[in-house]
C-alpha positions as CSV (number, residue, x, y, z in Angstrom):
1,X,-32.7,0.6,-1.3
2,X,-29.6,-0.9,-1.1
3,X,-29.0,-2.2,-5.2
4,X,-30.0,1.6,-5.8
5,X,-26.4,3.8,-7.1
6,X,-24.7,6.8,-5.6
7,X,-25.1,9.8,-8.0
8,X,-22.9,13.1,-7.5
9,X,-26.3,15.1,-6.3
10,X,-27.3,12.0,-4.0
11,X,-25.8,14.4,-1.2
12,X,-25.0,11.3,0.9
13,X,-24.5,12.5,4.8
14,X,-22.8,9.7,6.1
15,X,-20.2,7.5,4.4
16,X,-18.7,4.8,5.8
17,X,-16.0,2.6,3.8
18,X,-14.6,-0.9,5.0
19,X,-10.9,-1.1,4.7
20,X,-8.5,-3.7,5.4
21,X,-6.3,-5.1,8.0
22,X,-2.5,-5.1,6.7
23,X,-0.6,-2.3,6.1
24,X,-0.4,-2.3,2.6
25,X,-3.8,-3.7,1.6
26,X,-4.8,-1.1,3.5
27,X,-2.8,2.0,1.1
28,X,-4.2,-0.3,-1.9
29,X,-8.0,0.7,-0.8
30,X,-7.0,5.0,-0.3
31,X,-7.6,5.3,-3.8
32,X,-11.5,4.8,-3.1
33,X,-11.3,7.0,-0.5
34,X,-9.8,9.6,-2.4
35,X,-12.4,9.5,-4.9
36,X,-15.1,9.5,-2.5
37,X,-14.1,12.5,-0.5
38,X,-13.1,15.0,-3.8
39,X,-16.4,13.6,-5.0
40,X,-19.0,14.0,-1.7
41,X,-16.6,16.6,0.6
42,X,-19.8,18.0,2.4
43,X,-20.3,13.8,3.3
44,X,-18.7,13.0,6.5
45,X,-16.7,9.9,6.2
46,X,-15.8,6.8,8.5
47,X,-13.6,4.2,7.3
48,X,-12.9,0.6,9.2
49,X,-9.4,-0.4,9.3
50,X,-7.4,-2.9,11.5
51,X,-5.4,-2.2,14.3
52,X,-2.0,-2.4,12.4
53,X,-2.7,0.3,10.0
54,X,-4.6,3.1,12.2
55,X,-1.1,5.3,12.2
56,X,-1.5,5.7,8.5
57,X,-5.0,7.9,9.0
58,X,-4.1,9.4,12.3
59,X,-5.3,13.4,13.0
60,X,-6.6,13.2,9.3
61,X,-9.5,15.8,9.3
62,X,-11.2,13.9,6.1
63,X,-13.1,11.1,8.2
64,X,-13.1,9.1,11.2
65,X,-11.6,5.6,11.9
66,X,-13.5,3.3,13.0
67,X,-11.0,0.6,14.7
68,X,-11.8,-3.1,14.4
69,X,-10.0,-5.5,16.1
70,X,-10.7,-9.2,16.2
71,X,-9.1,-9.9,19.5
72,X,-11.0,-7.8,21.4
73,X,-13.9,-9.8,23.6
74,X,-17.3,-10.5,22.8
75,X,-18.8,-7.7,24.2
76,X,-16.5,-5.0,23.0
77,X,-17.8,-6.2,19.1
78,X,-21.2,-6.1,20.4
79,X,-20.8,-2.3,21.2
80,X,-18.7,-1.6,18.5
81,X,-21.2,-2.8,15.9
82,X,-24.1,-0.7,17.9
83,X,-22.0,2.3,17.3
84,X,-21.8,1.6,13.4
85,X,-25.6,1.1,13.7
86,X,-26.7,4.3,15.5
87,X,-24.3,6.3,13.0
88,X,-27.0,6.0,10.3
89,X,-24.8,5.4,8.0
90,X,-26.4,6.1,4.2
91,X,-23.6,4.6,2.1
92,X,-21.2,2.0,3.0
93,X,-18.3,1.0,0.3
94,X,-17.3,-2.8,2.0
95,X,-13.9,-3.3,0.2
96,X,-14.0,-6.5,2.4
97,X,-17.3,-8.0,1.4
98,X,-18.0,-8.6,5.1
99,X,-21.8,-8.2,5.0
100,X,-21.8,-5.6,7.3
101,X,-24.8,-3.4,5.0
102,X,-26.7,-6.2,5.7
103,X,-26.8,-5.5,9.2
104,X,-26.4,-1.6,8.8
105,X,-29.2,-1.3,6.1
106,X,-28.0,1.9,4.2
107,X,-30.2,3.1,1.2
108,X,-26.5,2.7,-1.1
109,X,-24.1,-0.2,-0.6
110,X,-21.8,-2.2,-2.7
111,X,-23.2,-6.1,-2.9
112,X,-21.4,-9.1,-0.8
113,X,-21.1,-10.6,-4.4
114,X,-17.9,-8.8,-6.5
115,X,-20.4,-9.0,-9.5
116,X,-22.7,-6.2,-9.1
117,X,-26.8,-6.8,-9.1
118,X,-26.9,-4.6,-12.5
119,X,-25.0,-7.7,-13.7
120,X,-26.7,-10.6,-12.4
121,X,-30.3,-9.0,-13.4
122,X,-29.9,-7.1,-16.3
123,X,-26.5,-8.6,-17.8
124,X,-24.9,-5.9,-18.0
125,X,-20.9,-6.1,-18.0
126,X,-18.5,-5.4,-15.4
127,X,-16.7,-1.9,-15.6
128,X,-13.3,-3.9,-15.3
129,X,-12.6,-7.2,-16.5
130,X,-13.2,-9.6,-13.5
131,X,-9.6,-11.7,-14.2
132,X,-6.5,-11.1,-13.5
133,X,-6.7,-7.4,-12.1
134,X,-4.2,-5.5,-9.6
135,X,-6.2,-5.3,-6.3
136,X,-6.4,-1.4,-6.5
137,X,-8.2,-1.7,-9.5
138,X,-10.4,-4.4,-7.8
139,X,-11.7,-2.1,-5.1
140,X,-12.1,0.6,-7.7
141,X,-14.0,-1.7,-9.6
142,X,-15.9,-2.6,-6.4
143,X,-16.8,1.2,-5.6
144,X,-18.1,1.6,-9.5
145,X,-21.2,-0.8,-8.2
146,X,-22.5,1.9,-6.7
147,X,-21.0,4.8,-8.0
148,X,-20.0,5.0,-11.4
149,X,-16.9,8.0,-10.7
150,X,-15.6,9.6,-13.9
151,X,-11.8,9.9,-13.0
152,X,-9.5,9.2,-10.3
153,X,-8.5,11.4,-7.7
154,X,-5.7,13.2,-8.3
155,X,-5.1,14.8,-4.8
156,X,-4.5,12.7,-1.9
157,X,-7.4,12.9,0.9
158,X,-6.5,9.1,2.5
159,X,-2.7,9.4,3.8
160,X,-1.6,13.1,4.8
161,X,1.3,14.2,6.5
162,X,1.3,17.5,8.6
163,X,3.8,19.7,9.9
164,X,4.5,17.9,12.7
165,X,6.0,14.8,10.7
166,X,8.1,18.1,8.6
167,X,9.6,18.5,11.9
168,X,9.9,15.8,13.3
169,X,12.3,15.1,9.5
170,X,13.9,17.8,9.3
171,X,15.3,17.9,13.3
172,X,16.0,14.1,13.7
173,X,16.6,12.9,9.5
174,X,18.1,16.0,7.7
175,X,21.0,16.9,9.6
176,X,22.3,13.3,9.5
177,X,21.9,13.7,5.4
178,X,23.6,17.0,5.2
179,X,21.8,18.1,2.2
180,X,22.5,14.7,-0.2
181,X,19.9,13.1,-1.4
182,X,18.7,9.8,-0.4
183,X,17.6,6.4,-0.9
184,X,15.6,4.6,1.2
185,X,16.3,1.1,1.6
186,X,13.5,-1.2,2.8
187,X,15.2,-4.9,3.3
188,X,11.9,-6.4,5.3
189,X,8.5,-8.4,4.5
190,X,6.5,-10.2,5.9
191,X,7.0,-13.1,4.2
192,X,10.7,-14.9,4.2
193,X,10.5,-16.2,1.0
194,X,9.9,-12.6,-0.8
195,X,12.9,-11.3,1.3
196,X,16.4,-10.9,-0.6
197,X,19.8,-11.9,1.5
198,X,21.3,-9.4,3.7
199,X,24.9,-10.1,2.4
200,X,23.0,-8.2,-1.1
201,X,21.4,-5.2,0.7
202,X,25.1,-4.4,2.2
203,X,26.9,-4.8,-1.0
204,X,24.5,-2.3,-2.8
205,X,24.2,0.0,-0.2
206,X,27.5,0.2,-0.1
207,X,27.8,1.0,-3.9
208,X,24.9,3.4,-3.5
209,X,26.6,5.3,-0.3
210,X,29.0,6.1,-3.0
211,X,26.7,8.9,-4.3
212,X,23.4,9.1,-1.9
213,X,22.7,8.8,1.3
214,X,21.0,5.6,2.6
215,X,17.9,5.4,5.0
216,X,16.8,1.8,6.1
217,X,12.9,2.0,6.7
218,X,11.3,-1.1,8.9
219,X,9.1,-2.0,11.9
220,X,10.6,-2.9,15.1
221,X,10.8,-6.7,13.5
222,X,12.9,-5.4,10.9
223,X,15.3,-3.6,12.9
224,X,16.9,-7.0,13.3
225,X,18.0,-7.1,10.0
226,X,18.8,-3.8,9.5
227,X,21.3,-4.1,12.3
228,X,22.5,-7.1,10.6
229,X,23.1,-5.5,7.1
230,X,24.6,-2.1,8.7
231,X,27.1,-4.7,10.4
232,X,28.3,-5.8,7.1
233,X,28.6,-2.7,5.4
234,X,31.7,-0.4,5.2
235,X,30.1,2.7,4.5
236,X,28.0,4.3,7.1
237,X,23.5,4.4,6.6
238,X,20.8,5.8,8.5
239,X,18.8,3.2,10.5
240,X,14.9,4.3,11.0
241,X,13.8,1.0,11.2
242,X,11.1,0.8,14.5
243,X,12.1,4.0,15.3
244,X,9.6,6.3,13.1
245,X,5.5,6.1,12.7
246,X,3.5,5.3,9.0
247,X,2.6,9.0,9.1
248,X,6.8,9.8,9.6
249,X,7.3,7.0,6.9
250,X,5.3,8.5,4.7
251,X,7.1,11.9,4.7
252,X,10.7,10.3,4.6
253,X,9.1,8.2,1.8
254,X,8.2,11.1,-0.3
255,X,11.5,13.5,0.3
256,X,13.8,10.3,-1.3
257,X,14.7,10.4,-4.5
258,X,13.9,6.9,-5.1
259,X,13.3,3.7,-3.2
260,X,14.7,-0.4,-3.2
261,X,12.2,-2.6,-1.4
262,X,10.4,-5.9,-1.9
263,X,6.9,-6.5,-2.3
264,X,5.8,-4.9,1.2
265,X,3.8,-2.5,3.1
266,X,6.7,0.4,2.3
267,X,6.1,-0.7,-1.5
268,X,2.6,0.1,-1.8
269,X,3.0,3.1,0.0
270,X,5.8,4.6,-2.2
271,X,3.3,3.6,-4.8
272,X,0.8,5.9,-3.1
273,X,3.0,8.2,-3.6
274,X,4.0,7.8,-6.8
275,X,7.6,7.4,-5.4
276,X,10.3,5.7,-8.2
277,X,10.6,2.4,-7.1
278,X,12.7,-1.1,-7.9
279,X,11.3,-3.8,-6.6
280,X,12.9,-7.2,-5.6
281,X,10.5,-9.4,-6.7
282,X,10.0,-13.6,-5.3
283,X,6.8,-15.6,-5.6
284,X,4.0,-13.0,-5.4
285,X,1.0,-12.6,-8.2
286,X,2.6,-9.8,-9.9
287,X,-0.8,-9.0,-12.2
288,X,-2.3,-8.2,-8.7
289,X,0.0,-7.0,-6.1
290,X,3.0,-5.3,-8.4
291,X,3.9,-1.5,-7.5
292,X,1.9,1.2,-8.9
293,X,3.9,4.2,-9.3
294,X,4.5,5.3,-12.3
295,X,8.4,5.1,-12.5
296,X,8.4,1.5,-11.3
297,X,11.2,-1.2,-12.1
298,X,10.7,-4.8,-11.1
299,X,13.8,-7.0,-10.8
300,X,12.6,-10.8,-10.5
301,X,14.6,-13.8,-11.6
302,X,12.3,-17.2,-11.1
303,X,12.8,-18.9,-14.0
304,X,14.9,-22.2,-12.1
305,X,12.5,-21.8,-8.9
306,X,10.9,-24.8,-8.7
307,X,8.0,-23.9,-7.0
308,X,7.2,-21.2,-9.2
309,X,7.0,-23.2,-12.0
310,X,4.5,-26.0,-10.7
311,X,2.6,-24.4,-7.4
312,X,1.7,-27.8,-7.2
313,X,5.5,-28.6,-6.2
314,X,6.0,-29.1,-2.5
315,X,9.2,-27.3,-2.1
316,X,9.4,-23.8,-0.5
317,X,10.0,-20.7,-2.8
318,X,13.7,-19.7,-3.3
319,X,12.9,-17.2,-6.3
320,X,14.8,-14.4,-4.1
321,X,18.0,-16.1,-4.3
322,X,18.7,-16.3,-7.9
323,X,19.1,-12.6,-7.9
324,X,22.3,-11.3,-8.1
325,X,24.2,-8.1,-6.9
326,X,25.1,-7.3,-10.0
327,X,21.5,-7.9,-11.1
328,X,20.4,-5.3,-9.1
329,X,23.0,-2.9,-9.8
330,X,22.3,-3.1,-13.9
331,X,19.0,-2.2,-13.0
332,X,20.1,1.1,-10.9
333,X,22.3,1.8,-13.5
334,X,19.6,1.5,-16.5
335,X,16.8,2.8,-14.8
336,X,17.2,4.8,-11.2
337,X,18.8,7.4,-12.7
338,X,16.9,10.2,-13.6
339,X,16.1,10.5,-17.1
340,X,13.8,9.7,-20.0
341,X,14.5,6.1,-19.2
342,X,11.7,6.5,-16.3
343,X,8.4,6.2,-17.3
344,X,5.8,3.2,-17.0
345,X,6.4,-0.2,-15.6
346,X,9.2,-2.1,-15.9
347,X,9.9,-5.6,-16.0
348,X,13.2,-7.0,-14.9
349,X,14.3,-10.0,-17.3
């Protein structure tokens, strides 16, 4: 019955959880898998993601991907949602609200509505307040429709790295840092208008260079800009930009000592993590997409962007440029150097 709730001895066989498309709405839903697999390890476990983000889960012994990708003709769907069917899946977690239970028919499955049938029948109220709520906590609320979990996951099942991204770091990274610790710099997103100007990234990287070693993370469309800002700057960095995998990224992300980036893929994955972070931030909804790591600083200055202040306004988001150099380097100096300074989220002002 599929209104009926996952409990821990339900003994589930099959598990199969919906993801997302983009990168990082993709490291916002591991937090559901994480709880599912500490909670039902004996379960084995499928998760849907998009084509983009199948490097995060790659050789990860914990479940199985199940690729979807919308470009692919007619009759590749067809057999693609026969395989789902003849898996037998007896729980599926749709983060997406697809209707895709609907089709599979397992005994346990979250509803297409986000309010849950114990809510619409019985009144009951919703485990998390339905407004205003970071999307992790949205899918967490999603997976307590049918399975009320009693903490969050401490240990990481979703993203792992293996020894094979240890060596692939410590052959083609760690002799170019010679022992100094790092930064990693992360000037792209997809987005224009949540990008900061290049002539910034160089002046602080520069200032940084001064004690740590920069790393420029990226995709191959970022390796553009990297090139760009490296061209300005008098100091010498460490360009991985298109050049290294999400499963590398992750590894480089989690040997820095902290990280600059915008809100992006490579932010939400630090977050992951739990990677110190300062954020650039432009026109986003910070009450749903801000960075969740715990030693988290957001620098945003739209008070005189027009746009931000009436979304009804017509002109295009320039949030990013009121933020100074100097803006950014107060905030380094406050709060990115270790010490009791660190702890909880941070708002730039």
């Amino acid at each position: 019955m599929m209104c009926a709730k996952l409990l821990k001895n339900s003994g589930p066989k099959h598990i199969l959880v919906v993801s997302q498309t983009n990168i990082g709405d993709v490291v916002l839903t591991c937090p559901v898998i994480d709880i599912l697999k500490r909670d039902f390890p004996r379960a084995q476990m499928d998760v849907v993601v998009g084509p983009k983000a199948v490097s995060l889960f790659l050789d990860n012994p914990n479940f199985g991907i199940k690729v979807f990708d919308k470009q692919v003709p007619l009759s590749q769907k067809a057999a693609w949602f026969s395989d789902l069917y003849n898996t037998h899946y007896d729980c599926v977690v749709d983060l997406r609200r697809t209707g895709l239970a609907l089709f599979l028919r397992p005994r346990y499955s979250t509803p297409i509505s986000e309010v849950s049938w114990q809510t619409l029948l019985l009144g009951a109220k919703p485990s998390v307040p339905m407004g205003g709520r970071h999307k992790k906590d949205m899918h967490l609320n999603r997976l307590r429709q049918v399975y009320d979990f009693d903490s969050f996951s401490e240990k990481q099942y979703a993203i792992l790295t293996t020894a094979e991204d240890e060596k692939f770091f410590e052959g083609a990274i760690a002799p170019a840092l010679r022992g100094q610790d790092f930064i990693v710099i992360a000037p792209g997103a997809a987005d224009s208008s949540k990008r900061w100007h290049l002539q910034g990234f160089a002046a602080v990287a520069d200032h940084l260079s001064a004690t740590k070693k920069i790393v420029f993370v990226g995709d191959a469309k970022d390796a553009g800009i990297v090139d760009d800002i490296q061209g300005r700057m008098k100091s010498a960095a460490i360009s991985l930009a298109g050049k290294i995998n999400l499963r590398q990224l992750s590894f480089t992300l989690k040997k820095c000592a902290w990280a600059l980036t915008h809100d992006s893929g490579v932010m939400h994955l630090a977050s992951y993590f739990n990677v110190p972070l300062l954020v650039l931030w432009g026109p986003t909804d910070l009450n749903r997409y801000a960075p969740w790591s715990q030693k988290s600083f957001i620098l945003r200055r739209n008070e005189k962007c027009a746009r931000c202040q009436d979304p009804k306004s017509k002109t295009v988001h320039n949030c990013m440029s009121f933020i100074e150099v100097d803006d950014v380097l107060n905030a380094v100096k406050k709060d990115m150097i270790p010490s009791p300074l660190w702890g909880g989220l941070g708002r730039g002002v």
